[in-house]
C-alpha positions in Angstrom: -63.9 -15.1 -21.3 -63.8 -12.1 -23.4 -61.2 -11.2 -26.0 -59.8 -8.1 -23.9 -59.4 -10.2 -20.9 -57.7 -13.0 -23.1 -55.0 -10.3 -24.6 -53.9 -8.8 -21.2 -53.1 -12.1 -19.7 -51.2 -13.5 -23.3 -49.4 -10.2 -23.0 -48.3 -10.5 -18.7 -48.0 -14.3 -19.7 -45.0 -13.6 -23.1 -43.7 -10.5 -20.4 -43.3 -13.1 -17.6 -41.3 -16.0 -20.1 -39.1 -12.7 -21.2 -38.2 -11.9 -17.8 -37.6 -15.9 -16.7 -35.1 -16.4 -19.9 -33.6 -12.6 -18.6 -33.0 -14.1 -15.1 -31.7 -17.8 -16.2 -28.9 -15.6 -18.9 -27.8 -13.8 -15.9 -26.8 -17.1 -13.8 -25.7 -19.0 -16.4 -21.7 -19.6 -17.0 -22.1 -21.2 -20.9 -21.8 -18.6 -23.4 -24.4 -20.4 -25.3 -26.9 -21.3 -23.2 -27.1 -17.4 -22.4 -27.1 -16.6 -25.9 -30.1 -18.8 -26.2 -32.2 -17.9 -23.3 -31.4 -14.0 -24.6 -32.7 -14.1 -27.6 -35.6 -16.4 -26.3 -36.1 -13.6 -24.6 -36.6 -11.0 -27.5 -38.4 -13.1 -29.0 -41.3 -12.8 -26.5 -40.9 -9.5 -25.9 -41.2 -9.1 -30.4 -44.9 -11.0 -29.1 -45.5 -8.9 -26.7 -45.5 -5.5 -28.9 -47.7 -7.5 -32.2 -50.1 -8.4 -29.1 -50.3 -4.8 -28.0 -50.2 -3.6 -31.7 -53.6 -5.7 -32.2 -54.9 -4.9 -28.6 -55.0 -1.0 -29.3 -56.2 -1.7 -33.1 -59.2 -3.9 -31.7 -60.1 -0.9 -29.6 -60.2 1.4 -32.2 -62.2 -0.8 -34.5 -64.8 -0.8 -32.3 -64.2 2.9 -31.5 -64.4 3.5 -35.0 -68.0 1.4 -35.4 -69.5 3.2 -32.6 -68.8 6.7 -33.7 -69.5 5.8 -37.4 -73.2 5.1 -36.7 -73.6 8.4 -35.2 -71.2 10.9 -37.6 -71.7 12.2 -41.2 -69.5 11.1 -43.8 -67.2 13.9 -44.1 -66.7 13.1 -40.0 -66.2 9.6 -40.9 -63.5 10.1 -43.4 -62.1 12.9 -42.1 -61.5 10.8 -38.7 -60.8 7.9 -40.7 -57.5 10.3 -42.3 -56.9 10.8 -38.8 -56.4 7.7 -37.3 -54.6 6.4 -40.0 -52.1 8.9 -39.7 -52.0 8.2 -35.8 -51.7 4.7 -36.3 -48.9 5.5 -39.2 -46.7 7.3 -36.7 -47.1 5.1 -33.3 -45.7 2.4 -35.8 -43.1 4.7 -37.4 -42.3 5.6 -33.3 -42.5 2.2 -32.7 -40.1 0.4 -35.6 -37.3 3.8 -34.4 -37.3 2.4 -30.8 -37.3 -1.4 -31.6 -34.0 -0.7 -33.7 -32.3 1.5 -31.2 -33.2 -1.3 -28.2 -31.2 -3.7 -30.9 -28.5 -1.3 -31.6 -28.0 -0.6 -27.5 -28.2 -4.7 -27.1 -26.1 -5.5 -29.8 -23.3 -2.6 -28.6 -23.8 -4.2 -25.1 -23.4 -7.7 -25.9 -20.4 -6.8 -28.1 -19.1 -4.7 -25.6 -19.4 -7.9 -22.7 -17.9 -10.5 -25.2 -14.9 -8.3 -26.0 -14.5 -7.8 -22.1 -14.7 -11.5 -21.4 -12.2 -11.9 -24.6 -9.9 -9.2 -22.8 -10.3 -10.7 -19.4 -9.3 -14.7 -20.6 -6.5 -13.2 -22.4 -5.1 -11.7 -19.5 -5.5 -14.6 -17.6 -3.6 -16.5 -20.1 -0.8 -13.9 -20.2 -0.7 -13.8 -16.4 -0.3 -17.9 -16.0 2.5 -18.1 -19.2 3.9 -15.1 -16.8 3.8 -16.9 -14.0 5.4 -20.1 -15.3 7.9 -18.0 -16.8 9.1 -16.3 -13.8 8.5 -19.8 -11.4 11.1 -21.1 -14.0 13.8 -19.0 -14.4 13.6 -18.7 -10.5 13.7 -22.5 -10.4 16.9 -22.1 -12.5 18.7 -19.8 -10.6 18.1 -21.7 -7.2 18.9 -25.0 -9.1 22.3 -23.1 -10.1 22.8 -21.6 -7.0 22.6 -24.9 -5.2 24.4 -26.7 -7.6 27.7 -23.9 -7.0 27.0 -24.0 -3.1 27.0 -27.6 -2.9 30.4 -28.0 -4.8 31.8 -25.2 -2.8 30.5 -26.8 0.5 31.9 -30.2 -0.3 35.3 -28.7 -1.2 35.7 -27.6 2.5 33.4 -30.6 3.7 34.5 -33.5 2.0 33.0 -36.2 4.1 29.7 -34.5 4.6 26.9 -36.4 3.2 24.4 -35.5 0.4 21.8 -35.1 2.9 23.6 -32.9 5.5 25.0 -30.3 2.1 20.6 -30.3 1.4 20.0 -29.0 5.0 23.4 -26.5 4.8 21.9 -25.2 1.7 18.2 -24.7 3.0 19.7 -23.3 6.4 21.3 -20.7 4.0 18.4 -20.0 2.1 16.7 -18.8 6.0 19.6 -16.9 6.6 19.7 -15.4 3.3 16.0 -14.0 3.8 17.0 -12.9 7.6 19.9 -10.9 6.4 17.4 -9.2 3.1 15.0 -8.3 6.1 17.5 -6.8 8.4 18.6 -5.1 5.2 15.1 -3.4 4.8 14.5 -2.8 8.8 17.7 -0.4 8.9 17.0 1.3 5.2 13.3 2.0 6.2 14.0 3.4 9.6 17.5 4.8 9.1 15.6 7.0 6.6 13.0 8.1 8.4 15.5 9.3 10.9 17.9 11.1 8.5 15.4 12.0 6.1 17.5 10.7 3.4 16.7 9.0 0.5 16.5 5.1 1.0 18.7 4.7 -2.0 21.7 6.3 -0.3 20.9 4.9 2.6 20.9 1.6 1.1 24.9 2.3 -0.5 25.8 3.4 3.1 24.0 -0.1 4.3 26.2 -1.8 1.8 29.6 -0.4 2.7 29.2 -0.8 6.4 27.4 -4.5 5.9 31.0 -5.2 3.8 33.4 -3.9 6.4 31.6 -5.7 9.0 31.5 -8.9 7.8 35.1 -9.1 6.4 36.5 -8.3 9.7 38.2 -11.5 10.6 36.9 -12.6 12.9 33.8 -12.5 10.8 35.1 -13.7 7.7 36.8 -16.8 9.6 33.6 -17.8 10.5 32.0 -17.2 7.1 34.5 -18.9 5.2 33.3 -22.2 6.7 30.1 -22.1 5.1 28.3 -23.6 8.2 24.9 -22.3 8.7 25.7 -21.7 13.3 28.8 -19.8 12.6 27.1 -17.5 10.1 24.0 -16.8 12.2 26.5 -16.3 14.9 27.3 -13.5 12.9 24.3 -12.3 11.6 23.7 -11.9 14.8 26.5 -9.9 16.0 25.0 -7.9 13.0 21.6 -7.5 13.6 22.7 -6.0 17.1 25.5 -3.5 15.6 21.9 -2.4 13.0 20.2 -1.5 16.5 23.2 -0.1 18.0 23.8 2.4 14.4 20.0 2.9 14.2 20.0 4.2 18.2 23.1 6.2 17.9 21.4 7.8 14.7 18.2 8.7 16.3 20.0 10.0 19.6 21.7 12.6 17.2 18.9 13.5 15.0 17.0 13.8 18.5 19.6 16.0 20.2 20.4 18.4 17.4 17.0 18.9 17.0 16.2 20.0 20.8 19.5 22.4 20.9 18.3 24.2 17.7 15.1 24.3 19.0 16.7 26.3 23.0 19.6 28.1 21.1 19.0 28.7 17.7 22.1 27.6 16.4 23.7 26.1 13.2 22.8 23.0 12.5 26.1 22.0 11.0 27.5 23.3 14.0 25.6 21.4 16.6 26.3 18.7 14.7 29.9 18.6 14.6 30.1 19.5 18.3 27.7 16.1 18.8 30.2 14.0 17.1 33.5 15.4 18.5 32.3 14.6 22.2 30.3 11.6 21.1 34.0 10.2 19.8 36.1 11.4 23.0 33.1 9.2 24.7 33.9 6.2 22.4 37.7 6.1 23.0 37.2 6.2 26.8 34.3 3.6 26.3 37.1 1.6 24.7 39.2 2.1 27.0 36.6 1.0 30.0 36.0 -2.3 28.1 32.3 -1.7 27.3 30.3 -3.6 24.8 28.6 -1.9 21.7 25.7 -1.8 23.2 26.3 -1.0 26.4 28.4 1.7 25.1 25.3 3.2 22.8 23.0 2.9 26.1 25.7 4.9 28.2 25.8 7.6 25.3 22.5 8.1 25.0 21.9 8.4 28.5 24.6 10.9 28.9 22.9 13.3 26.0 19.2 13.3 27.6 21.1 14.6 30.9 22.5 16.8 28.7 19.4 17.9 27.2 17.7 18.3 30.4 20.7 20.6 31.2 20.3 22.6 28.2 16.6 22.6 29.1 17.2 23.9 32.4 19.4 26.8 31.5 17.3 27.8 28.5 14.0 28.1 31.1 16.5 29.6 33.3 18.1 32.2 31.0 14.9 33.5 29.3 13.0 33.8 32.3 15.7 36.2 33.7 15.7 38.1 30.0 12.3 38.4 30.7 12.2 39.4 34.5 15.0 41.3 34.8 15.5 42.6 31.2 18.8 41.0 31.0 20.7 40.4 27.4 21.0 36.8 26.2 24.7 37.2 27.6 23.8 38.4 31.1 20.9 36.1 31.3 23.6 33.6 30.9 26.3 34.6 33.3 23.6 34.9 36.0 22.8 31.3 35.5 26.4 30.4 35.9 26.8 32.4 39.0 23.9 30.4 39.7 25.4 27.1 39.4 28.9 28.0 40.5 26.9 29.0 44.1 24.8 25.8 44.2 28.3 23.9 43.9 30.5 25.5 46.6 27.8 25.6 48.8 25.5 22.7 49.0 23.7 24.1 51.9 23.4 27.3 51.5 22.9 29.4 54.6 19.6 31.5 52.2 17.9 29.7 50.2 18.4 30.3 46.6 15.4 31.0 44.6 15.3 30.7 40.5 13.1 32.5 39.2 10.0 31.3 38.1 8.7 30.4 34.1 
């Protein structure tokens, strides 16, 4: 086997062991096995450049022998000067880039041990966190179970241990349903208003209050039993929906009116409310629930809308036709309607004009 053939494979063979202890650093989890394999691995590669170092001086040698039995002297050592200085700066070149690869290696393994440092310290801080928090909430549902039980066995004295444990988790599930009907009327309330959620969420507060000390309500609450309280979290839940509708049915009305007229905002508004409370005291009056009162009310404004709707199309198609004024337009559709009511069947047929 000849020498060159013997260099080449020591050099694939030292490249190849680099690369295996590369592969087996990347997979491993111990810090020191991967320091290890790593500088295994540098060590081969150190091999790898003193076997290339010889490989190219080899060649050279014998480069050198050929040309020296055919050259002068002076071509001798002037190509001797040469390749001295050739071989002086590939090494010079050589020893640079083999200190900035171990600069850039040592700046990259600092770099990854101060990340893992960083990384296992926040996963310590985020634990003792954890605990810390899982604790104090510990405490507070510890204290607020000790207070409820005492509470619930001053106005229960002969219920059991057992039965105050099931009270208290009953009130832990209504607790959460009233936090989430909380957020369901702030979220969409606001949305609807265009308010912010934190006023929204005082308003939510003061009518939450009223409600529930009505007493009716605050009978019931005062027991402390977990069916008469859902009784009224769910009278509650329904007067959210009802508030929430009557809401939207404004915000929806006012909006369509400015839209066909043009008007004040404020204005519309207050007009809204002043019928829409007339409408509640004969709703009172007729014995309707809260619902059924808030369905009736909303029906009532989309016939009104489709009212307004009618004599808006109405109106500008005669301001458009006829070159009426907004007045005229609208004293034309009165007629209109005043004719259509006296006279259900009308002897001509009355024709509106066309949009």
């Amino acid at each position: 086997m000849s020498s060159k053939s013997f260099t080449t494979r020591q050099i694939r063979g030292k490249e190849k062991k680099a690369r295996q202890r590369d592969e087996k650093a990347m997979k491993t989890e111990d810090p020191e096995e991967k320091a290890r394999l790593l500088r295994e691995a540098d060590e081969f590669r150190k091999e790898v450049v003193v076997l290339r170092e010889h490989d190219k001086t080899d060649k050279k040698n014998k480069l050198k022998k050929h040309k020296e039995a055919t050259k002068s002297d002076d071509q001798l050592l002037n190509e001797a000067m040469r390749q001295a200085r050739r071989e002086r700066n590939e090494g010079e070149k050589l020893l640079k880039e083999e200190e900035i690869k171990k600069d850039e290696k040592k700046g990259r393994r600092a770099a990854a041990i101060a990340t893992r440092e960083e990384k296992k310290k926040e996963r310590e801080e985020a634990v003792e966190e954890f605990h810390r928090v899982r604790g104090e909430a510990e405490e507070v549902e510890k204290d607020g179970k000790d207070a409820f039980s005492k509470e619930y066995r001053e106005k229960h004295p002969d219920e059991t241990n057992s039965e105050i444990q099931k009270e208290f988790v009953r009130k832990q599930k209504l607790d959460n349903r009233e936090e989430n009907t909380a957020g369901f009327f702030v979220k969409n309330m606001a949305d609807i208003t265009g308010e912010e959620p934190k006023k929204v969420y005082e308003h939510y507060k003061d009518i939450s209050k009223e409600f529930m000390e009505r007493p009716e309500n605050k009978k019931k609450l005062d027991k402390m039993v977990s069916t008469e309280r859902e009784d009224v979290l769910q009278s509650w839940e329904e007067e959210v929906k009802a508030q929430l509708t009557e809401a939207n049915c404004r915000s929806q009305f006012v909006e369509q009116v400015i839209k066909m007229t043009g008007g004040e905002k404020e204005e519309i508004e207050n007009e809204y409310d002043e019928d829409y409370k007339k409408f509640n005291i004969f709703a009172e009056s007729e014995g309707y629930t809260r619902q059924r009162a808030v369905d009736k009310y909303v029906d009532i404004s989309n016939k009104k809308l489709q009212a307004a709707h009618l004599r808006y199309t109405i109106v500008s198609n005669l301001m458009k036709e006829k070159e009426m004024n907004v007045d005229e337009a609208n004293d034309e559709f009165d007629k209109m309607m005043n004719m259509m009511s006296q006279d259900p069947v009308p002897e001509e047929q009355v024709c509106l004009p066309c949009k």
